[in-house]
C-alpha positions in Angstrom: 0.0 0.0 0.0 1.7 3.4 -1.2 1.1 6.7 1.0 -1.4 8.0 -0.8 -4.2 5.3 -0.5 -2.7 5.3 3.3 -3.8 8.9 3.2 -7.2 8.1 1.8 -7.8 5.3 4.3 -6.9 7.8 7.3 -9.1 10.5 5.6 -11.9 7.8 5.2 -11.7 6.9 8.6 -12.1 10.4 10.1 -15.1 10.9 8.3 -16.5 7.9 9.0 -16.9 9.1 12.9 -18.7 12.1 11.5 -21.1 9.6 9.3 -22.0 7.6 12.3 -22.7 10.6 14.5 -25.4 11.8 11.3 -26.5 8.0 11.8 -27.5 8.3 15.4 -29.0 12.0 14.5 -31.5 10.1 11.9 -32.5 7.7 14.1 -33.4 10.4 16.9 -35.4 12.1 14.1 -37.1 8.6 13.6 -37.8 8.2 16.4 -39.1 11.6 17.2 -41.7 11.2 14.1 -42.7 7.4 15.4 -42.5 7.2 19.0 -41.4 9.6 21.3 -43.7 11.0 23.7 -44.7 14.4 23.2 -43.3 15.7 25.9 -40.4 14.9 25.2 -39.7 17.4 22.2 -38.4 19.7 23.6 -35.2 17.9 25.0 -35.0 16.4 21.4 -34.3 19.7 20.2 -31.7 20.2 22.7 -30.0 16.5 21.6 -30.8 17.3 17.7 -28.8 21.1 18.1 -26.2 19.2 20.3 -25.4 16.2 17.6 -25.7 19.0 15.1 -22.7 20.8 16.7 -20.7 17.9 17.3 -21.2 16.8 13.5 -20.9 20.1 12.2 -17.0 19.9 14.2 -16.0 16.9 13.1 -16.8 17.8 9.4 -14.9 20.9 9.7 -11.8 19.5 12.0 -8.1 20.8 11.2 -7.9 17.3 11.6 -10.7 16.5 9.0 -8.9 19.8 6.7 -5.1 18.4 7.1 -6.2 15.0 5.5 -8.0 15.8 3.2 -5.2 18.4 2.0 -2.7 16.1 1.8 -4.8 14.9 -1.4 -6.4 17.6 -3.0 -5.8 21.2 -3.0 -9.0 22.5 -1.2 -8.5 26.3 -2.7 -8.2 25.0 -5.8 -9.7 21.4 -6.1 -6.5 19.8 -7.9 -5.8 15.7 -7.4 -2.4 16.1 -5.6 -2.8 11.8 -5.3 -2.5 10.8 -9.2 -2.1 7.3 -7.5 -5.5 7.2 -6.4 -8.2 5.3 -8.6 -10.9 7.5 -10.5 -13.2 6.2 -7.9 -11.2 7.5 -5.2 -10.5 10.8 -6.7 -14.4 11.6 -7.2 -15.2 10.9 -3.9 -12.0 13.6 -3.2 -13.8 15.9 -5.2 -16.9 15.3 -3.1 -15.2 15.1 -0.1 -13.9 18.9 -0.7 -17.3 20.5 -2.1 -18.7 19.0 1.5 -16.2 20.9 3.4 -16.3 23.9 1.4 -20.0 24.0 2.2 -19.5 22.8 5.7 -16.9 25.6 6.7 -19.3 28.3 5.0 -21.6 27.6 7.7 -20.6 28.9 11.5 -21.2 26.1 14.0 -23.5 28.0 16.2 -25.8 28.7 13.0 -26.2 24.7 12.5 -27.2 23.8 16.1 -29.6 26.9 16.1 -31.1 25.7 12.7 -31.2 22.6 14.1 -32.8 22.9 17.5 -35.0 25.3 15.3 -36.5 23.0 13.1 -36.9 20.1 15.4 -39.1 22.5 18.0 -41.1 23.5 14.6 -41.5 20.0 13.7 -43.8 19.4 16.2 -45.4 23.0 16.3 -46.2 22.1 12.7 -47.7 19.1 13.7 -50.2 20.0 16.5 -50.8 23.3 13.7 -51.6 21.3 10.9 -53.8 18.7 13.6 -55.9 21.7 15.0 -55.9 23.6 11.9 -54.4 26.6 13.0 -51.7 28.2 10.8 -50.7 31.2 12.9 -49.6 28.6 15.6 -47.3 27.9 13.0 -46.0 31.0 11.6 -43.8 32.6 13.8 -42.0 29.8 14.0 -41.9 29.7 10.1 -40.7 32.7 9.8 -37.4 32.0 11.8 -36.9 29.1 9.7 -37.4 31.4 6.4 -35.4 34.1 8.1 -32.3 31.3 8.8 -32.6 29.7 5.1 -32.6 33.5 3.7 -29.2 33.4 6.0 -27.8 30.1 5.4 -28.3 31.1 1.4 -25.9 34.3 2.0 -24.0 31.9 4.0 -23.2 29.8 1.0 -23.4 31.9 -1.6 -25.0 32.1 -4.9 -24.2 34.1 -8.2 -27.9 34.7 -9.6 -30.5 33.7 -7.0 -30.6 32.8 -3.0 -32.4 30.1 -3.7 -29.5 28.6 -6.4 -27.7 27.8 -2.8 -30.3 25.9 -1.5 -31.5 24.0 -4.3 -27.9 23.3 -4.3 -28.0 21.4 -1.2 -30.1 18.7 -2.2 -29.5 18.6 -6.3 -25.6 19.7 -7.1 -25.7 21.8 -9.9 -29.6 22.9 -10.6 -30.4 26.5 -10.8 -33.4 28.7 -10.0 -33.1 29.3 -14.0 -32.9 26.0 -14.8 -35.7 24.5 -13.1 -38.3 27.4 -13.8 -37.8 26.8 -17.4 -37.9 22.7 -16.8 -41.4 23.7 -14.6 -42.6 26.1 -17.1 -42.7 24.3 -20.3 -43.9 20.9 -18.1 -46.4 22.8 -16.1 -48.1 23.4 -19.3 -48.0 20.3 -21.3 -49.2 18.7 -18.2 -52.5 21.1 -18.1 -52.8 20.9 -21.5 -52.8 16.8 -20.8 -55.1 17.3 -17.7 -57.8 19.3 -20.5 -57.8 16.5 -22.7 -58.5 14.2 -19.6 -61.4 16.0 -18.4 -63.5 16.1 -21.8 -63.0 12.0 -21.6 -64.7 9.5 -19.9 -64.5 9.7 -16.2 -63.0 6.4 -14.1 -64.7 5.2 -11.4 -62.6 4.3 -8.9 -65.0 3.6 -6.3 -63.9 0.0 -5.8 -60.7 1.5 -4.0 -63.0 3.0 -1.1 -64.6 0.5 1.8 -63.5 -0.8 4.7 -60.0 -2.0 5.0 -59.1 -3.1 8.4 -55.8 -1.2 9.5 -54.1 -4.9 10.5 -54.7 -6.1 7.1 -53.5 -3.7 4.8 -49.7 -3.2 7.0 -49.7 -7.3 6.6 -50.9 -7.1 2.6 -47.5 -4.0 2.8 -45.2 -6.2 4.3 -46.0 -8.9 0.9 -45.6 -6.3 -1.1 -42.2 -4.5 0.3 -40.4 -8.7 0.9 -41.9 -9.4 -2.7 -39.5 -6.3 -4.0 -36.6 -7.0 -2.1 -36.8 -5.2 0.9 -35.2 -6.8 3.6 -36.8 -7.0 7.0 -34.1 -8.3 9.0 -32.4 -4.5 7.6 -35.1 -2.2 8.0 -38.8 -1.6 9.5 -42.0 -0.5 8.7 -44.0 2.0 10.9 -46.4 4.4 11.2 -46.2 8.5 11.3 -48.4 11.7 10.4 -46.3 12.1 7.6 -43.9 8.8 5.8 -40.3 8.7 5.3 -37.6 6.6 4.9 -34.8 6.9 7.3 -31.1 5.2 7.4 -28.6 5.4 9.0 -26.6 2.6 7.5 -27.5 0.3 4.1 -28.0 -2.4 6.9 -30.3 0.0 8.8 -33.3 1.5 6.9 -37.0 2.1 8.0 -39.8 3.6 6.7 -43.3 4.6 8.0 -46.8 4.7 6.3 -49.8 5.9 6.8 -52.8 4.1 6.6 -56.2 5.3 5.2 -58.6 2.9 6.5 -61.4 3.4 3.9 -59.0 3.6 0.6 -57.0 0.6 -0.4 -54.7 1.6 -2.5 -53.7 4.8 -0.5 -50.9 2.5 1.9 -50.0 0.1 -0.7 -48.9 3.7 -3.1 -46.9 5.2 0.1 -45.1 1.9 0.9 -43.8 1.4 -2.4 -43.2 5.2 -2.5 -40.9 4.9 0.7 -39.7 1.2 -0.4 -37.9 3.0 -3.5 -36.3 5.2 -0.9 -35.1 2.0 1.8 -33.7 0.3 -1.0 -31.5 3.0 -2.4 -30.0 3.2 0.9 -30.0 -0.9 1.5 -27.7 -0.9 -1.9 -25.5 1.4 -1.2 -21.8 -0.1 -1.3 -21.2 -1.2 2.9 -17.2 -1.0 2.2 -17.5 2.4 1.3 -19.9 4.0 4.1 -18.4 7.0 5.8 -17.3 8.0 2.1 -19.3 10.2 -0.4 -19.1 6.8 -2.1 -21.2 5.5 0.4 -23.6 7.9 -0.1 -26.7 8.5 -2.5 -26.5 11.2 -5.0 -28.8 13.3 -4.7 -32.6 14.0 -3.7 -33.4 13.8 -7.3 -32.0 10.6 -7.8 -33.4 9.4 -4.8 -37.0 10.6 -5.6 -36.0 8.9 -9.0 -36.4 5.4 -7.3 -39.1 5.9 -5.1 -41.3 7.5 -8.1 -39.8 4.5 -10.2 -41.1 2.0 -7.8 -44.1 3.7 -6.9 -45.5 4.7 -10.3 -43.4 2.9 -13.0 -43.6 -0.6 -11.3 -46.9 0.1 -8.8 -49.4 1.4 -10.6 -48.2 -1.2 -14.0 -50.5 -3.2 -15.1 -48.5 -6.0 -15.1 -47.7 -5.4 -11.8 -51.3 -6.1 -10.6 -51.9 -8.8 -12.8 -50.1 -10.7 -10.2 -50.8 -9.0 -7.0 -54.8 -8.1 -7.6 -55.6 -12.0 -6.7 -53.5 -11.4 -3.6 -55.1 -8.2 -2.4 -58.3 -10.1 -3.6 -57.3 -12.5 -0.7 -57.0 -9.8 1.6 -59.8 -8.0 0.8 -63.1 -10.0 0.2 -64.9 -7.1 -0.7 -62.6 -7.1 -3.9 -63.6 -10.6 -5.8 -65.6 -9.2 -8.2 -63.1 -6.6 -9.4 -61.7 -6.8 -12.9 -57.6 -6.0 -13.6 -58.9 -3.6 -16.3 -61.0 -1.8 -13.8 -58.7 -1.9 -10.8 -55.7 -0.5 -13.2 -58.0 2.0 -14.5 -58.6 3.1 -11.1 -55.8 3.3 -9.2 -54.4 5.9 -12.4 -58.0 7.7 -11.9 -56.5 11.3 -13.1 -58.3 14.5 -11.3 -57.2 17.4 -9.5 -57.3 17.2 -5.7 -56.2 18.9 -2.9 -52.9 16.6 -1.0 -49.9 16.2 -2.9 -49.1 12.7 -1.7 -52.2 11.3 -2.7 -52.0 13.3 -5.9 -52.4 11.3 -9.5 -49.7 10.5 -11.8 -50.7 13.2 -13.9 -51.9 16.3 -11.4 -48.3 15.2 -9.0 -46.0 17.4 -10.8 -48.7 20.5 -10.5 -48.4 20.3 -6.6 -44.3 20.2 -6.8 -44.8 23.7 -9.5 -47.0 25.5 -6.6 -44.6 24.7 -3.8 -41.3 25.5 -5.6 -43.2 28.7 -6.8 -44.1 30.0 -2.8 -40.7 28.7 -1.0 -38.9 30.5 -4.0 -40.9 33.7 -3.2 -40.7 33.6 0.0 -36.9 33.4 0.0 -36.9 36.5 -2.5 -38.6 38.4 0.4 -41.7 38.8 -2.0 -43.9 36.6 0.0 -44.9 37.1 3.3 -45.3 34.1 5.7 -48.4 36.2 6.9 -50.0 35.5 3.4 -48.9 32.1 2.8 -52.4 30.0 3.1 -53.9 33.2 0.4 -51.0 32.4 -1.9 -51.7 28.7 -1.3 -55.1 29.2 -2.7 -54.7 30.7 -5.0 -52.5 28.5 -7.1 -54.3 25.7 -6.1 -57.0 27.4 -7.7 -54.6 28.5 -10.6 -52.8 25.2 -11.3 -55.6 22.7 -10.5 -58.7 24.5 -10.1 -59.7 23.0 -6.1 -59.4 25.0 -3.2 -58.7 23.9 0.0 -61.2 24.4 2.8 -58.6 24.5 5.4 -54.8 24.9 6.1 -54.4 21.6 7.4 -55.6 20.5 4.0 -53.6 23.3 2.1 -50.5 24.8 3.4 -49.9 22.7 6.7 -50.2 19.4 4.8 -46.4 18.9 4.2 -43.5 18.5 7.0 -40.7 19.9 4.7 -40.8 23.8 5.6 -41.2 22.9 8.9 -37.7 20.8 8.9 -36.5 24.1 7.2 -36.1 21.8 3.9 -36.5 25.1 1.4 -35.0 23.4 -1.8 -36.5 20.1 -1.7 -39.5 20.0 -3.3 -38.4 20.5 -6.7 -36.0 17.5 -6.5 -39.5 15.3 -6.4 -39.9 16.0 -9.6 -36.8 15.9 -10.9 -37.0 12.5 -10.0 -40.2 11.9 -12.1 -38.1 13.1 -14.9 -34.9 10.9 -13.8 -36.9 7.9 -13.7 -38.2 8.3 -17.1 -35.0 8.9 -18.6 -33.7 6.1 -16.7 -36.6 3.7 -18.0 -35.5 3.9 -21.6 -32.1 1.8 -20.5 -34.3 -0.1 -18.4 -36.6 -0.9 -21.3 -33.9 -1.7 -23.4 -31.9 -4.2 -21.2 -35.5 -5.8 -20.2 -37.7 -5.4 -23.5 -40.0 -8.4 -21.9 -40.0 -6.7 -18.4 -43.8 -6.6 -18.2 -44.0 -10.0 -18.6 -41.6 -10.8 -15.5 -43.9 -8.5 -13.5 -46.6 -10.2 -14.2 -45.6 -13.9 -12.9 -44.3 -11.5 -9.5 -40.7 -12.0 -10.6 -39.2 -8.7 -9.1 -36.0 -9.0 -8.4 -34.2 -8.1 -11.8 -35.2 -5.3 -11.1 -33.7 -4.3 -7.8 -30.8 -6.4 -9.1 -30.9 -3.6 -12.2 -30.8 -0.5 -10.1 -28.3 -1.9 -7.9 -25.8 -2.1 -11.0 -26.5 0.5 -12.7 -27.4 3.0 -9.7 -26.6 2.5 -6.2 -23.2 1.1 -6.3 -21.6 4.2 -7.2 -22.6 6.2 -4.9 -21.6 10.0 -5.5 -19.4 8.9 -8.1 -21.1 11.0 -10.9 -23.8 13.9 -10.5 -27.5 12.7 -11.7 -27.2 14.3 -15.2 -23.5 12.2 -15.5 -25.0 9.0 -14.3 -28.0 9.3 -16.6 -26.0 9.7 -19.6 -23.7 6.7 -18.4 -26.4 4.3 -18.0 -28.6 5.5 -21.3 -25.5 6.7 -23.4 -27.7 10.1 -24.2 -27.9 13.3 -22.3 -30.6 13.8 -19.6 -34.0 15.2 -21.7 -37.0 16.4 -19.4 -38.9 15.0 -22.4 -39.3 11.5 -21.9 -41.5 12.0 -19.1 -44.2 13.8 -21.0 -44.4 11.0 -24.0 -44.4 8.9 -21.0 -47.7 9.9 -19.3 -48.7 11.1 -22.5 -48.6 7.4 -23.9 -50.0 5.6 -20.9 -52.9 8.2 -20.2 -54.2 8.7 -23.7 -54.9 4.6 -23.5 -56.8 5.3 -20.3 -58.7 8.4 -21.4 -59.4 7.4 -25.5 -60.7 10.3 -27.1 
């Protein structure tokens, strides 16, 4: 072993403590979201802002800075070790853009933000319970206050919000994804007209009874028959479902479960499945390294929406598991495949984003970017948030909410001061479709797979072509690498354009 991959292993090793520090902070979120008692939030935010601190330290160390120098040049971001392998000199490059990001940020900014957003977590949640946004807003306005900071913090060239999107999809732009949300946000209306004047679906067979016992047992099925392992992960139940690890032999998710609408837990399971098995995949020799790490939100949305949509609302996919949920579900005998598939990709507008259509989904991403862009320009007022709301609900999908806790209270992610993430769900609509087309190709006779419940290949797939290389490449550089042609926003609109035109004939 030459000095150089000595130096790496050292540098590896150091950040490895700082990994499994984040790994014990993710599971005190967890927990906090599934079953702490609620009077104990407030010491959680003390724990949260103190692990924040302490990873915040370890991620800025002389210590951490002095290894990592000794094979790249941190000013400049030149390989000093030519030695290393190309694998090794990415995760470098990652290694330094962390840091750079890290050291931007003064340590007593991350534990406030962080005791900040865990005491507005659960603000939010007894807001968005008792419908009562002004419970909420002051402490929204500290967190938009701190983002507005931690963007000056960073540092942008065009737009605030550039450095927070930044966070959670390397590269993307304000510019970029308004144009991206612009042209898709009317090809998608446009799409939504032409459903309307067609024949309406009746998905009525999806509502009933469906005993809460029964439909986490029917999950569990579903998640083993996909590959999730058990014996690495857990399912629970929250106000609002995740996916949390803290090491690939250490993710859980949480559900909810609607007890008169079938399909509703079966969607989110899948949805938070993609998520767990990202994580599960992720190379174990290489955790504590950006190697050992998942690209990006986008790419991570990219499996969930793959699994979710692509594979879970297929109708292949229910070719084999309507006769199981049949067994379930008595109530369901009589139901046809060609009515269940029509009904579970029943396209109208509605009011929760989560339970949103295929179609309407990427609407509900357009109106949040829209706000928490605005309201990190300074021209949006918290004050006026649930009028905004309305009024692009009313705008982009024609319903109105008739509350908050149906409008602007219904998602966690401002609350966890996440400004920046929504847009990266749907990126990963657009990922997964560009993705699909090497999928398609490898697997021309996938559909036929599905339907005899062989599922597998296709975990096997995404494992190979996606989660073993970690941060390796950005999103747009492994989409090119696995379908040899530049990332095109495209393919998702021939996508839904294709499979919703043979739903809704003319």
């Amino acid at each position: 072993m030459n000095q150089a991959q000595k130096d790496y292993e050292e540098l590896h090793k150091i950040s490895l403590h700082a990994r499994i520090l984040d790994g014990i902070a993710s599971l005190l979120d967890w927990d906090r979201e599934t079953y702490m008692p609620p009077e104990g939030s407030e010491i959680r935010a003390e724990q949260l802002k103190v692990l924040a601190g302490l990873i915040h330290k370890e991620k800025t160390s002389k210590k951490f800075a002095s290894a990592l120098s000794k094979l790249i040049d941190i000013k400049s971001g030149d390989i000093l070790a030519k030695s290393l392998n190309d694998e090794q000199q990415s995760a470098l490059r990652e290694w330094r853009r962390d840091y750079q990001r890290d050291t931007a940020l003064p340590g007593s900014f991350v534990e406030e933000f962080a005791k900040l957003s865990s005491q507005s977590i659960q603000v939010w949640t007894i807001a968005k319970r008792e419908n009562n946004f002004a419970h909420f807003a002051p402490f929204l306005e500290k967190i938009v206050a701190m983002s507005r900071k931690k963007a000056d913090y960073l540092g942008y060239e065009n737009h605030p919000y550039d450095a927070l999107l930044d966070i959670y999809e390397q590269g993307a732009t304000t510019e970029e994804i308004s144009s991206i949300f612009n042209g898709l946000g009317k090809s998608v209306s446009n799409l939504v007209k032409k459903i309307s004047q067609s024949q309406p679906v009746d998905d009525s067979i999806l509502h009933g009874k469906f005993p809460f016992d029964k439909q986490l047992a029917f999950s569990k099925k579903i998640m083993q028959a996909i590959g999730y392992d058990l014996s690495k992960g857990r399912l629970d139940i929250s106000t609002h479902p995740f996916s949390s690890a803290c090491h690939p032999k250490d993710s859980r998710i949480t559900t909810r479960i609607h007890p008169s609408n079938v399909f509703s837990n079966i969607a989110t399971v899948l949805h938070e499945c993609g998520h767990s098995l990202y994580e599960m995949g992720l190379p174990v020799e290489h955790y504590g390294s950006p190697l050992g790490e998942a690209i990006s939100l986008g790419m991570h949305e990219c499996q969930s929406r793959w699994w979710e949509t692509r594979i879970g609302h297929s109708r292949p996919f229910w070719q084999h598991f309507l006769p199981e949920l049949k067994k379930t579900f008595k109530s369901l005998e009589p139901v046809s495949l060609d009515s269940f598939y029509r009904a579970i990709n029943k396209v109208t507008p509605s009011l929760i984003r989560v339970e949103a259509d295929e179609v309407t989904y990427p609407l509900h991403v357009i109106l949040r970017y829209e706000l928490e862009k605005a309201l990190i320009e300074g021209t949006l007022k918290v004050r006026d948030i649930p009028e905004a709301w309305n009024s692009k609900m009313q705008e982009l999908l024609g319903v109105v909410p008739q509350n908050d806790s149906a409008g602007c209270l219904q998602d966690i992610h401002w609350a966890m001061g996440g400004f920046g993430y929504f847009p990266t769900y749907t990126l990963g609509n657009l990922y997964a479709s560009h993705l699909f087309m090497a999928f398609e190709k490898k697997f021309p006779k996938w559909q036929e797979l599905v339907a005899k419940g062989e599922l597998e290949f296709i975990k096997e797939w995404l494992t190979q072509s996606v989660y073993c290389h970690g941060r390796r490449y950005t999103s747009k550089e492994l989409l090119k690498k696995i379908t040899g042609k530049p990332f095109d926003a495209k393919a998702y609109m021939q996508y839904l354009t294709k499979k919703y035109e043979e739903i809704y004939p003319k």
